[in-house]
DSSP file (Angstrom, degrees, kcal/mol; ACC not computed):
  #  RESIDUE AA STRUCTURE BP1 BP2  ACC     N-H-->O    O-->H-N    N-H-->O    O-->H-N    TCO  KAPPA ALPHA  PHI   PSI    X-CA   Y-CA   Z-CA
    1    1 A X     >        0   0    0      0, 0.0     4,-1.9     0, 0.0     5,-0.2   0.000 360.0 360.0 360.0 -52.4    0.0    0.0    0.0
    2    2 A X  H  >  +     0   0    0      1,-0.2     4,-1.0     2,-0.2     5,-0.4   0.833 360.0  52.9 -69.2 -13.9    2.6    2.4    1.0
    3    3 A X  H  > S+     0   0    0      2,-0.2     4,-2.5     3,-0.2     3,-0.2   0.884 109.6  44.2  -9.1 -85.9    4.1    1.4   -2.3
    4    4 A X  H  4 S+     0   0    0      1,-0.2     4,-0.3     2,-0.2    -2,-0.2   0.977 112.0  52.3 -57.5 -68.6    1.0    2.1   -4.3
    5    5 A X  H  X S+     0   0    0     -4,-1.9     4,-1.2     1,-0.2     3,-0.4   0.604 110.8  52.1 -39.4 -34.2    0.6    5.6   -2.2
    6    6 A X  H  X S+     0   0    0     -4,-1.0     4,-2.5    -5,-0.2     5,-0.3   0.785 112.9  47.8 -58.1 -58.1    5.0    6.7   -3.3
    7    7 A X  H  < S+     0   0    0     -4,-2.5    -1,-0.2    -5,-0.4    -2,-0.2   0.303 109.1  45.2 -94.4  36.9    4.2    6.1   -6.5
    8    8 A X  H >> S+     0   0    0     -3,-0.4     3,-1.4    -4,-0.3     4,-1.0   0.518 120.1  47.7-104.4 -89.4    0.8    8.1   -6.9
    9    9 A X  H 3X S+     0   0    0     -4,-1.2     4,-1.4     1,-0.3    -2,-0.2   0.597 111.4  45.9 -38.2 -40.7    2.6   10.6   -5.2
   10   10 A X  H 3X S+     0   0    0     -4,-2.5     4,-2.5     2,-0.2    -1,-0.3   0.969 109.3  58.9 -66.7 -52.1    5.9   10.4   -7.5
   11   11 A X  H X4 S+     0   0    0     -3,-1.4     3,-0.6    -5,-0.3    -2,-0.2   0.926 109.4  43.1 -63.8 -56.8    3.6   10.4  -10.7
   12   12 A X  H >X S+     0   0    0     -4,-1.0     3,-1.1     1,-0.3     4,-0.9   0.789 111.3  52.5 -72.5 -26.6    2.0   13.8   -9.9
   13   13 A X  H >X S+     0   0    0     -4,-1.4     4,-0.8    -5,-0.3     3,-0.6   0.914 110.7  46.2 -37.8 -63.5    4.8   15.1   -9.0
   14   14 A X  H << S+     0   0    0     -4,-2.5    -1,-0.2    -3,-0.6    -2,-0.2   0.094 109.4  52.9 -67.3  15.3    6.5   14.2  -12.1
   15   15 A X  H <4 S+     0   0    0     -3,-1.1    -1,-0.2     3,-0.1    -2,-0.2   0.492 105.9  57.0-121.5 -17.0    4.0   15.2  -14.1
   16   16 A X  H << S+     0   0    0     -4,-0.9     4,-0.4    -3,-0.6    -2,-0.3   0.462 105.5  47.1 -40.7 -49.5    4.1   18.7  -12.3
   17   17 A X  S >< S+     0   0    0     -4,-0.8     3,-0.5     2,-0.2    -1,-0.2   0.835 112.4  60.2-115.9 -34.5    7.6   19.2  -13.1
   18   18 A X  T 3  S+     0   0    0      1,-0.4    -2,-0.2    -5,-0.1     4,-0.1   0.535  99.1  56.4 -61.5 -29.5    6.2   18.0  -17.3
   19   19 A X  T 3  S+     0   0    0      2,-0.1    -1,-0.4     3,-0.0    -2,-0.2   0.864  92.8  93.1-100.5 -17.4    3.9   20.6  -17.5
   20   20 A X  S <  S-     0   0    0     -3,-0.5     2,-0.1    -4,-0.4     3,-0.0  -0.418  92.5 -87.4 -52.3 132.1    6.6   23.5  -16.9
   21   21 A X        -     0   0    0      1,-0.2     3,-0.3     2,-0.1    -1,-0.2  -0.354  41.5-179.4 -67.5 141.1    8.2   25.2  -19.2
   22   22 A X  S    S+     0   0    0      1,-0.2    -1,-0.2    -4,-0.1     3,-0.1   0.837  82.0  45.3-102.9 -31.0   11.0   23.2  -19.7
   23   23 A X  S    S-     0   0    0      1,-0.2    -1,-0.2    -3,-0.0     2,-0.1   0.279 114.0-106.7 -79.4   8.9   12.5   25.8  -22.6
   24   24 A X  S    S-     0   0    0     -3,-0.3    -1,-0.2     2,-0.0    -2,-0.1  -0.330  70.7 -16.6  77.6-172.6   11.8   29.1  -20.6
   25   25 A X  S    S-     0   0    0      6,-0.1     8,-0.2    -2,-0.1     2,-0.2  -0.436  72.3-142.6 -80.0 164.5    8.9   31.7  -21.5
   26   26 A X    >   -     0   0    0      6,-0.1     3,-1.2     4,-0.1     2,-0.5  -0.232  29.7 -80.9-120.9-169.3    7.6   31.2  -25.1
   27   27 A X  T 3  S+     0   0    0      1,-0.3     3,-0.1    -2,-0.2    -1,-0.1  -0.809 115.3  40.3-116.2 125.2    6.6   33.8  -27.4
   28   28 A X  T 3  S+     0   0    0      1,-0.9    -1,-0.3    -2,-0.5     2,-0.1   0.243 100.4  92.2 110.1 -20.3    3.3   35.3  -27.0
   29   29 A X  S X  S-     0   0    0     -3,-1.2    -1,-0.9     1,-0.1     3,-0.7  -0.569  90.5 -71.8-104.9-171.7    3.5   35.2  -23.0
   30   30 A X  T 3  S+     0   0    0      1,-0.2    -1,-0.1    -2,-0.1    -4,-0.1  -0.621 116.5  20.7 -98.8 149.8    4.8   37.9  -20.6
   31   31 A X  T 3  S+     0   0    0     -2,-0.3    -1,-0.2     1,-0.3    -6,-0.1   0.392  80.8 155.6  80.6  17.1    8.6   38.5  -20.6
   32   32 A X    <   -     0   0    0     -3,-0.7     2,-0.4     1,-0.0    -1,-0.3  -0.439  26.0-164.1 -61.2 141.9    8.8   37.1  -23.8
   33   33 A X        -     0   0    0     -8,-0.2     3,-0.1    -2,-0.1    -6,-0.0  -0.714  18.6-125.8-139.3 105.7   12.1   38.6  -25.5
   34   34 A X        -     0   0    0     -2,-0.4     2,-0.3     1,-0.1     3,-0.1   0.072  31.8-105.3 -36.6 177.0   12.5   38.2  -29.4
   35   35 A X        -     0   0    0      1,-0.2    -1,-0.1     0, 0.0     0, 0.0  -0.723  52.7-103.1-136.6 130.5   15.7   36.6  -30.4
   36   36 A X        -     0   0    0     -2,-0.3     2,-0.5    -3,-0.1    -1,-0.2  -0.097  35.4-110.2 -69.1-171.0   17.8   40.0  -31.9
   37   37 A X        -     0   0    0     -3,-0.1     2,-0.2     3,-0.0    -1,-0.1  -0.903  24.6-152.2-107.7 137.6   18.2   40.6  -35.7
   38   38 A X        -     0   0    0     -2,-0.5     2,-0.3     0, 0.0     0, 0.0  -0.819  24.8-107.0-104.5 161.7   21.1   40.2  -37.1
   39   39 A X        -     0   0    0     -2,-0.2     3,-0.1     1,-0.2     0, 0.0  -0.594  32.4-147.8 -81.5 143.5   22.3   42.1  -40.5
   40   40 A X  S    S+     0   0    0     -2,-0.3     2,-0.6     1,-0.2    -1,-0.2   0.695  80.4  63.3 -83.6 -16.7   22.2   39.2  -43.1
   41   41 A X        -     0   0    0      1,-0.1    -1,-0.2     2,-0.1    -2,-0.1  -0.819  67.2-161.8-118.7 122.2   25.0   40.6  -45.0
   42   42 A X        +     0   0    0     -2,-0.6     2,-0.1    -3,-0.1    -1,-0.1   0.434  65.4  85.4 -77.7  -7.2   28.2   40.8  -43.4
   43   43 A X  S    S-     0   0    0      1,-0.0     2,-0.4    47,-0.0    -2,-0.1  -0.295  85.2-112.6 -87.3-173.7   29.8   43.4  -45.8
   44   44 A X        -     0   0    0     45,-0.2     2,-0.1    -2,-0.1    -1,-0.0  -0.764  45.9-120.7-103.6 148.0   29.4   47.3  -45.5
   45   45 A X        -     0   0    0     -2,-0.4     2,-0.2     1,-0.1    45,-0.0  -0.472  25.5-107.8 -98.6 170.2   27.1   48.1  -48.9
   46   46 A X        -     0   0    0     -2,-0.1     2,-0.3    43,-0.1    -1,-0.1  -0.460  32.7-149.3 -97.9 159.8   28.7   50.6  -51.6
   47   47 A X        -     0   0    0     35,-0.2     2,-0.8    -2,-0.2    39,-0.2  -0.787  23.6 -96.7-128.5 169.0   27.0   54.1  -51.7
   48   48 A X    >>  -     0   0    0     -2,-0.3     3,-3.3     1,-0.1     4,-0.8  -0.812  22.7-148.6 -98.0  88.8   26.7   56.4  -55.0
   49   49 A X  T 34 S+     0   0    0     -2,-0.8    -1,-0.1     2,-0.3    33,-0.1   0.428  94.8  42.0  44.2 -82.2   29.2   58.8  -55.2
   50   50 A X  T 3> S+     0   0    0      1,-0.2     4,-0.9     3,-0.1    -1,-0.3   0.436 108.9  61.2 -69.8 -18.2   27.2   61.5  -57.0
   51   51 A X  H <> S+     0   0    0     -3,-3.3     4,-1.0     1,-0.2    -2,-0.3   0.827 115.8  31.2-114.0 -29.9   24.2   60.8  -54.8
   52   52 A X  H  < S+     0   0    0     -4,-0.8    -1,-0.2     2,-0.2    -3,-0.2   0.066 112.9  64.6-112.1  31.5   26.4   61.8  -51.4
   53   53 A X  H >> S+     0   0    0     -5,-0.2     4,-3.1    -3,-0.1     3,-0.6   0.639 105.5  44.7 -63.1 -35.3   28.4   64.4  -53.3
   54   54 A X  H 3X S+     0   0    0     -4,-0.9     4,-1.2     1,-0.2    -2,-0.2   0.882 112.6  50.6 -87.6 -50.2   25.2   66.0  -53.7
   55   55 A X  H 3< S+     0   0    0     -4,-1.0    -1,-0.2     1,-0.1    -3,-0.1   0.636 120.6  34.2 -18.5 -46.9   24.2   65.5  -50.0
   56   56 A X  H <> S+     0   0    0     -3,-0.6     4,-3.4     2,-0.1    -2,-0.2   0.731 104.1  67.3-125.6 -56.1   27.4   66.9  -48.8
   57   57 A X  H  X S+     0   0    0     -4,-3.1     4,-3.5     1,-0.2    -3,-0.1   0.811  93.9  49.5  -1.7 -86.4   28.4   69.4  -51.1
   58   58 A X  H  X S+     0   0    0     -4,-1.2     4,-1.2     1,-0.2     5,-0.4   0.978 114.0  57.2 -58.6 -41.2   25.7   72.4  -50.7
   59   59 A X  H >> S+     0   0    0      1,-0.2     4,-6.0     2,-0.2     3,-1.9   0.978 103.9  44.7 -45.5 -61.5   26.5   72.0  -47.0
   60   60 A X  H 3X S+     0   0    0     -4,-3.4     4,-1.9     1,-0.3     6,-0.3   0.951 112.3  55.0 -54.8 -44.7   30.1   72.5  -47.1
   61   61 A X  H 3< S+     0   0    0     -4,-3.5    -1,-0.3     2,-0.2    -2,-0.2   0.728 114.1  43.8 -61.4 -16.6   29.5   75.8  -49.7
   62   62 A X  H << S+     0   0    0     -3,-1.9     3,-0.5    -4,-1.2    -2,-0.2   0.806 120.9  34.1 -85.3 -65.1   27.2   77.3  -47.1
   63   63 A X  H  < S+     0   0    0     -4,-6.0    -2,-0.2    -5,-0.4    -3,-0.1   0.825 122.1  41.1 -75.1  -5.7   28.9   76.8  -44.3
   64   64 A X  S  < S-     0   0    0     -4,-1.9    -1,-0.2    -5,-0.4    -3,-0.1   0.454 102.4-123.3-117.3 -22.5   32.9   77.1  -45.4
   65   65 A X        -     0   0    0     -3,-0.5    -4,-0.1    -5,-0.3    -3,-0.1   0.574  44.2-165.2  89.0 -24.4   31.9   80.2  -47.6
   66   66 A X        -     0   0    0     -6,-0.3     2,-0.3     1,-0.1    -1,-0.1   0.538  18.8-148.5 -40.4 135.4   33.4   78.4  -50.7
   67   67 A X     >  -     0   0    0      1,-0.1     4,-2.2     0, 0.0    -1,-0.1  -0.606  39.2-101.8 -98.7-179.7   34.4   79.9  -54.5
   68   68 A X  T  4 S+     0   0    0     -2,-0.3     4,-0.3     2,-0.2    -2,-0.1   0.564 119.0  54.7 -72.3 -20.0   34.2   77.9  -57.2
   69   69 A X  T  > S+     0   0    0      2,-0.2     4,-1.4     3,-0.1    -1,-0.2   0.663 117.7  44.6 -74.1 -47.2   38.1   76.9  -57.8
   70   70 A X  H  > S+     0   0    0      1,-0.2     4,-1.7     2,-0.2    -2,-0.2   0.929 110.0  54.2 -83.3 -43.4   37.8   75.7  -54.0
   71   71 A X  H  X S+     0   0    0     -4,-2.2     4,-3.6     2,-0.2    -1,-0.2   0.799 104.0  50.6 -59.2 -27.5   34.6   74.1  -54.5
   72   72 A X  H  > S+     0   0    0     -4,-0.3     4,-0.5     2,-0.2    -1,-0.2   0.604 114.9  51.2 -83.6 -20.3   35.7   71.7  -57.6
   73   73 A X  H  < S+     0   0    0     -4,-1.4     4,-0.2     2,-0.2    -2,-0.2   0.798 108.8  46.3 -75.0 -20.6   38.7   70.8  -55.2
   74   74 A X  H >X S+     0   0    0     -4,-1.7     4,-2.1     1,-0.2     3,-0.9   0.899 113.1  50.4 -89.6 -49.8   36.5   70.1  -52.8
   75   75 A X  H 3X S+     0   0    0     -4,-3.6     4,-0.7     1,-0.2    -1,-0.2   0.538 109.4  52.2 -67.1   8.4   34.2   68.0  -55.3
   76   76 A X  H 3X S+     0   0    0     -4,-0.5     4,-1.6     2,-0.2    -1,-0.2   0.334 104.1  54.7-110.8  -8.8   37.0   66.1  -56.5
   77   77 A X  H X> S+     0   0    0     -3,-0.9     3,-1.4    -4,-0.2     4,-0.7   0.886 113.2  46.8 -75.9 -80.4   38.1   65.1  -53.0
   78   78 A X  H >X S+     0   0    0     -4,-2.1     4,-3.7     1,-0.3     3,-1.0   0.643 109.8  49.9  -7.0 -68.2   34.8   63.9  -52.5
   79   79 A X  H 3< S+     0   0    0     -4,-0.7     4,-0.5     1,-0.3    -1,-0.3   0.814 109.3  48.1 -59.4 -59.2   34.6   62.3  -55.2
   80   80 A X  H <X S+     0   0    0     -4,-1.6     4,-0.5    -3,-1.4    -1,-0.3   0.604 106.4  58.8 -72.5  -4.0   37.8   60.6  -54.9
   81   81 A X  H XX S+     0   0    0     -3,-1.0     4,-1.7    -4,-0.7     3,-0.6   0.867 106.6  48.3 -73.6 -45.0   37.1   59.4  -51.2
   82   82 A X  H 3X S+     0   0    0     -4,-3.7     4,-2.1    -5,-0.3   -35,-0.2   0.718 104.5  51.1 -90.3   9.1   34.1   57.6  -52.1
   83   83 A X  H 3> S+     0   0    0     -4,-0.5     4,-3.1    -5,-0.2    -1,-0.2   0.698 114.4  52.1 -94.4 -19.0   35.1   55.7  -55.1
   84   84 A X  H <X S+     0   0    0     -3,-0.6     4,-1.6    -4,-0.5    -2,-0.2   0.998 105.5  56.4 -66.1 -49.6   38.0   54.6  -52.6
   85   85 A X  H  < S+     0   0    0     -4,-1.7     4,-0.5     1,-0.3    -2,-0.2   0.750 109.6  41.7 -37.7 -77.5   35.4   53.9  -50.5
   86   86 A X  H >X>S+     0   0    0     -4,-2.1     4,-2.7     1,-0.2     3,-2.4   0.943 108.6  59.0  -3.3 -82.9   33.9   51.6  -52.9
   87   87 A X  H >X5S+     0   0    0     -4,-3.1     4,-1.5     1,-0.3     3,-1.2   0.879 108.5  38.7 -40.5 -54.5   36.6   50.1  -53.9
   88   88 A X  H 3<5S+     0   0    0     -4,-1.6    -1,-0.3     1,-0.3    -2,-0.2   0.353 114.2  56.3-103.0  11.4   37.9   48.8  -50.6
   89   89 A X  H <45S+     0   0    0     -3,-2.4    -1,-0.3    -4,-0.5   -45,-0.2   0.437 102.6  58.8 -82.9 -27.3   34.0   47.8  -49.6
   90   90 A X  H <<5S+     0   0    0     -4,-2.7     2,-2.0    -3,-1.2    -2,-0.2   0.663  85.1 104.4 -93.5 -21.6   33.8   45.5  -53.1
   91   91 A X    ><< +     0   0    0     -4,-1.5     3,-0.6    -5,-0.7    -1,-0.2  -0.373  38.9 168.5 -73.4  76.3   36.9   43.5  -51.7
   92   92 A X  T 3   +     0   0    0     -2,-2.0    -1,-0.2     1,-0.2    -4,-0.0   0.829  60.0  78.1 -46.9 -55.0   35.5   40.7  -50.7
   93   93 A X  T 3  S+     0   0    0     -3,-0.1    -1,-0.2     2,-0.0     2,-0.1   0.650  85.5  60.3   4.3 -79.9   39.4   39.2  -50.2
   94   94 A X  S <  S-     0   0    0     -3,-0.6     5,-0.1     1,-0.1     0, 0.0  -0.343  94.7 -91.5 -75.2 155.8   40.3   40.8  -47.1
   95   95 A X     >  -     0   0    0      1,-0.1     4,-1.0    -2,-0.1    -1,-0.1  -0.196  28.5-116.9 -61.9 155.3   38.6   40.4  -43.5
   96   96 A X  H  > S+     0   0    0      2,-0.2     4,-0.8     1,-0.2     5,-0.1   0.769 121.2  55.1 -27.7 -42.1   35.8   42.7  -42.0
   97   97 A X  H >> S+     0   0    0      1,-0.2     4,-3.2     2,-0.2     3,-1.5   0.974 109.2  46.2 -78.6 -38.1   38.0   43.5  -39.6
   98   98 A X  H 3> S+     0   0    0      1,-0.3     4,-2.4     2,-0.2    -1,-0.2   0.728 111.3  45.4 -64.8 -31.9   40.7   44.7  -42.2
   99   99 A X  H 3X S+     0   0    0     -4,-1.0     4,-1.4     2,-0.2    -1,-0.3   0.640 105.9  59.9 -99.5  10.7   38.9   46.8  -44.6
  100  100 A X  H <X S+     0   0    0     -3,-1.5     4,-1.6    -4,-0.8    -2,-0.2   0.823 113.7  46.5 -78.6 -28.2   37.0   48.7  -41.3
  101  101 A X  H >X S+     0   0    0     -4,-3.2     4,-3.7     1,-0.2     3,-0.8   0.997 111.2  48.8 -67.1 -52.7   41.0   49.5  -40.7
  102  102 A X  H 3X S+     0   0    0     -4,-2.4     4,-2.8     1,-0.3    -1,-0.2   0.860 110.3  49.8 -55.5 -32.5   41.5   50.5  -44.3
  103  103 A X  H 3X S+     0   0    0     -4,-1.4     4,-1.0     2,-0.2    -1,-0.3   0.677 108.2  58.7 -66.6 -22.7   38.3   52.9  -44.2
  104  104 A X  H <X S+     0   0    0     -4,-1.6     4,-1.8    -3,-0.8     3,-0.3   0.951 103.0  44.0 -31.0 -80.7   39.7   54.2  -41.3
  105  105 A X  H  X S+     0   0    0     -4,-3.7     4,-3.2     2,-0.2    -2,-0.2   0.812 113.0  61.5 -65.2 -27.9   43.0   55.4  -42.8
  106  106 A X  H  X S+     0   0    0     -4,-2.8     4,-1.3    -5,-0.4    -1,-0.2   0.926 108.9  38.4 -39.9 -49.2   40.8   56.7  -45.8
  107  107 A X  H  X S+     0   0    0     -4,-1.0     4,-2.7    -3,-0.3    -2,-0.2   0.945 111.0  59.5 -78.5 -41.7   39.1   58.8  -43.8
  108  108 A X  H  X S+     0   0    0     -4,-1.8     4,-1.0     2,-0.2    -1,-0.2   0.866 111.9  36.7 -45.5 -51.0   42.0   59.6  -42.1
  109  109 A X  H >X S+     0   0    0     -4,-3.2     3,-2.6     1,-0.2     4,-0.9   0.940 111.6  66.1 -79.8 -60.3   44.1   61.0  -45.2
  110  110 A X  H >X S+     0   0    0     -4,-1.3     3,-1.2     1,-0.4     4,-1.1   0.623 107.8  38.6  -1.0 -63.0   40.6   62.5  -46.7
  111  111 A X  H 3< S+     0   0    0     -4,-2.7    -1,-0.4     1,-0.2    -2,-0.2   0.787 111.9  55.4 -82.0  -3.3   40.6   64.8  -43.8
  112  112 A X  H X< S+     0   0    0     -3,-2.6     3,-0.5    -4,-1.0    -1,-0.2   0.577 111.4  52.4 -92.1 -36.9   44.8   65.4  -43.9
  113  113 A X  H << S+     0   0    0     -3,-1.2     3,-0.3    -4,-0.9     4,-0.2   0.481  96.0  66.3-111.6  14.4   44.1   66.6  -47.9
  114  114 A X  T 3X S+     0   0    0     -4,-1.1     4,-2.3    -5,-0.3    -1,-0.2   0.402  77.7  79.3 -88.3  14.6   41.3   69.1  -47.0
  115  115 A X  T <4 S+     0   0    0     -3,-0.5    -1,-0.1     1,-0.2    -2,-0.1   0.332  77.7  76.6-110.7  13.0   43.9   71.0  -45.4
  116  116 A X  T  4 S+     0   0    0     -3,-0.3    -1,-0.2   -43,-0.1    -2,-0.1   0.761 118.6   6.8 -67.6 -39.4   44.7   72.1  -49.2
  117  117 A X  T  4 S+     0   0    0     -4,-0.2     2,-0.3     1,-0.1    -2,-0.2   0.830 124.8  57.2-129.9 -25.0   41.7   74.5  -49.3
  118  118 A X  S  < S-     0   0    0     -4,-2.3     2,-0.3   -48,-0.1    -1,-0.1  -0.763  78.0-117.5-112.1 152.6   40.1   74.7  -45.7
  119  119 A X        -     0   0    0     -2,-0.3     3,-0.3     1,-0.1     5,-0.3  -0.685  34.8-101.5 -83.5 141.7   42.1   75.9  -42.1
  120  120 A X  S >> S+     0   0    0     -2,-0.3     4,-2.3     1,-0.2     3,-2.3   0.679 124.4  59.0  -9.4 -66.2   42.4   73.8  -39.2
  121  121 A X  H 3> S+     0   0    0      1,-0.2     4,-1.1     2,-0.2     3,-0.5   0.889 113.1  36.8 -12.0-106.2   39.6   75.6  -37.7
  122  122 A X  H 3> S+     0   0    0     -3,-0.3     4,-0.6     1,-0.3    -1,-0.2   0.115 105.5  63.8   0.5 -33.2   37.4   74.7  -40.5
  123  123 A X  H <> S+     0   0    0     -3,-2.3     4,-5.0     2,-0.2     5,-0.5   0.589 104.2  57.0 -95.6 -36.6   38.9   71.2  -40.9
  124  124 A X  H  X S+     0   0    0     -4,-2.3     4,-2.5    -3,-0.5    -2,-0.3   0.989 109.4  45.4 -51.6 -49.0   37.3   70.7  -37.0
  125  125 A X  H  X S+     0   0    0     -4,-1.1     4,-1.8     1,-0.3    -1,-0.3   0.953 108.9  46.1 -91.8 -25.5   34.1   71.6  -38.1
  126  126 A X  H  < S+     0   0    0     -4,-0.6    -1,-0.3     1,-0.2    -2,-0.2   0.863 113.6  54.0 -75.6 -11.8   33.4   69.7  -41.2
  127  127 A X  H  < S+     0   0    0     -4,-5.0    -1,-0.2     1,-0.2    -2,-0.2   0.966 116.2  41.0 -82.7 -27.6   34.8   66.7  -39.4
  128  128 A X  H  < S+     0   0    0     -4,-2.5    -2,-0.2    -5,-0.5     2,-0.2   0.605  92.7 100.1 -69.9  -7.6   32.2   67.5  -36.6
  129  129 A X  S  < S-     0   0    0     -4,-1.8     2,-0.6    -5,-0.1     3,-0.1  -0.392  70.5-131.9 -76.0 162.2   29.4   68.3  -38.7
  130  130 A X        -     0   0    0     -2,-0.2    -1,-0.1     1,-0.1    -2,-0.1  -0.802  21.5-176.8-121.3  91.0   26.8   65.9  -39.2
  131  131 A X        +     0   0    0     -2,-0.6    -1,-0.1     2,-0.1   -72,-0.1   0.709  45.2 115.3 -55.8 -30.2   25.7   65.3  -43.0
  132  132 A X  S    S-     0   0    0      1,-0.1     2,-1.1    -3,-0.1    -2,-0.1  -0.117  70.3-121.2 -55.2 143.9   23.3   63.1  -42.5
  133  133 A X        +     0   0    0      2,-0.0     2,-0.7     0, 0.0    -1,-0.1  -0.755  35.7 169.5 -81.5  93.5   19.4   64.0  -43.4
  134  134 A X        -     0   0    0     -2,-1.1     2,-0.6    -3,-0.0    -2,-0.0  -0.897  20.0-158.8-107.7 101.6   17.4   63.6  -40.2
  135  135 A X        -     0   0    0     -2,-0.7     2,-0.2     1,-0.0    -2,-0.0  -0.852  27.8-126.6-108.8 125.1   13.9   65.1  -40.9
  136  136 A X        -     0   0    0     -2,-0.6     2,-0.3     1,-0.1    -1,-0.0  -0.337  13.2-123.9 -89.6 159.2   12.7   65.7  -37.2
  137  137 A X        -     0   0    0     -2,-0.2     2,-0.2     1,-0.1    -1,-0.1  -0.469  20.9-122.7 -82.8 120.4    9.6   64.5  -35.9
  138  138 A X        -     0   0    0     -2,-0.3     2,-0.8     1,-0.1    -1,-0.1  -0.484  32.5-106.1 -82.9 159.0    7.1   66.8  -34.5
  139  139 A X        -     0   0    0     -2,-0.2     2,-0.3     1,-0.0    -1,-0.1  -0.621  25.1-140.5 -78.0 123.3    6.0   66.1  -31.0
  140  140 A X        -     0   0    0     -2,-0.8    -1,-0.0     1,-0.1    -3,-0.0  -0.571  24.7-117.2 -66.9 127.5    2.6   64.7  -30.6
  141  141 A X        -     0   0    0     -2,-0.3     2,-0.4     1,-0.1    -1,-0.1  -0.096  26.1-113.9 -67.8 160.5    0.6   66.2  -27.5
  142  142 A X        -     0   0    0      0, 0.0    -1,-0.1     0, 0.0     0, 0.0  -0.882  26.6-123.5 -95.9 132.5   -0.3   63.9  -24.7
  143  143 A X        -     0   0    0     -2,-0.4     2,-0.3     1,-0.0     0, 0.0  -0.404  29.0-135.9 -53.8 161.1   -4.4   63.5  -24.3
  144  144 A X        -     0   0    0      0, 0.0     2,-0.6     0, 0.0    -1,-0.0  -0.762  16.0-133.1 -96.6 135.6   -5.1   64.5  -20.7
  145  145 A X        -     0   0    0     -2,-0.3     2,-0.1     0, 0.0    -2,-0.0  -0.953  11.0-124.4-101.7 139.2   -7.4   62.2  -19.3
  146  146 A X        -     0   0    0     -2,-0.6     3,-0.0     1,-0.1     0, 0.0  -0.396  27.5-125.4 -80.5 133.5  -10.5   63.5  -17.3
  147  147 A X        -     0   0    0      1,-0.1    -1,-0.1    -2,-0.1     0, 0.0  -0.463   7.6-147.7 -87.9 153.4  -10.5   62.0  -13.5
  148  148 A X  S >  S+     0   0    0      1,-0.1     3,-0.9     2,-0.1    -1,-0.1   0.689  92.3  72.4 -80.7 -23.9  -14.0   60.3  -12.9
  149  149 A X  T 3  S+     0   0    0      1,-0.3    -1,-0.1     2,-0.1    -2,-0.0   0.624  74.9  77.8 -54.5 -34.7  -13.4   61.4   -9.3
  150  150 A X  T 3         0   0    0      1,-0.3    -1,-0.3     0, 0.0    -2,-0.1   0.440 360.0 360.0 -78.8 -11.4  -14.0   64.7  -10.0
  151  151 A X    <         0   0    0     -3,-0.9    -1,-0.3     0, 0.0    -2,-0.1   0.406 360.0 360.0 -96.5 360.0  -18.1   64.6  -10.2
């Protein structure tokens, strides 16, 4: 009997431990936490050239003041940074880690041969300005909600 009565007791127990999740929370309950995304391609993609000359450009003539002699130096730096740029992104050959170094020292002489046409000064701020197009968000107002208390 005491027999029978251990193993009743064992089987619900063990059946108890069988219905818990055994894999942790499952998708669709709370604390569920997606599995991140990774980028599926493991190179850096190529950009156009012309298409963030044009980007980059007008900026630099606005803020820098620029003539037209100084501005075709300026597009032809450009110009030639990003086809380097290219180039050493389309080289499949070498490691990740090796062409992030080589884009590095690109950027590095890039900003070493603006110091043809712009002053130090100058060199400071286009390497701190931020080119990128960010078109800001207006703020949405918060509904107030009306207390029920109040009546």
């Amino acid at each position: 009997m005491k027999r029978l009565i251990l193993f009743v007791v064992f089987l619900i127990s063990f059946t108890n431990v069988v219905s818990q999740q055994v894999y942790g929370v499952q998708r669709g309950q709370r604390g569920y936490i997606p599995p991140p995304k990774y980028e599926p391609s493991v190179y850096i993609t190529t950009i156009d050239p012309y298409e963030e000359l044009n980007k980059i450009l007008p900026k630099c003539i606005e803020i820098f003041n620029l003539d037209d002699f100084e501005k075709e130096i300026l597009k032809g730096l450009l110009l030639k940074k990003y086809e380097n740029y290219n180039q050493i992104v389309e080289n499949t050959d070498s490691s990740k880690g090796a062409r992030q170094d080589s884009l590095k020292q690109l950027e590095i002489d890039f900003v070493k041969s603006l110091a043809i046409i712009l002053s130090p000064d100058e060199i400071s701020i286009f390497v701190d300005t931020d080119f990128s197009e960010k078109k800001e968000k207006k703020k949405k107002r918060k509904k107030r909600k009306e207390n029920k208390n109040d009546e």
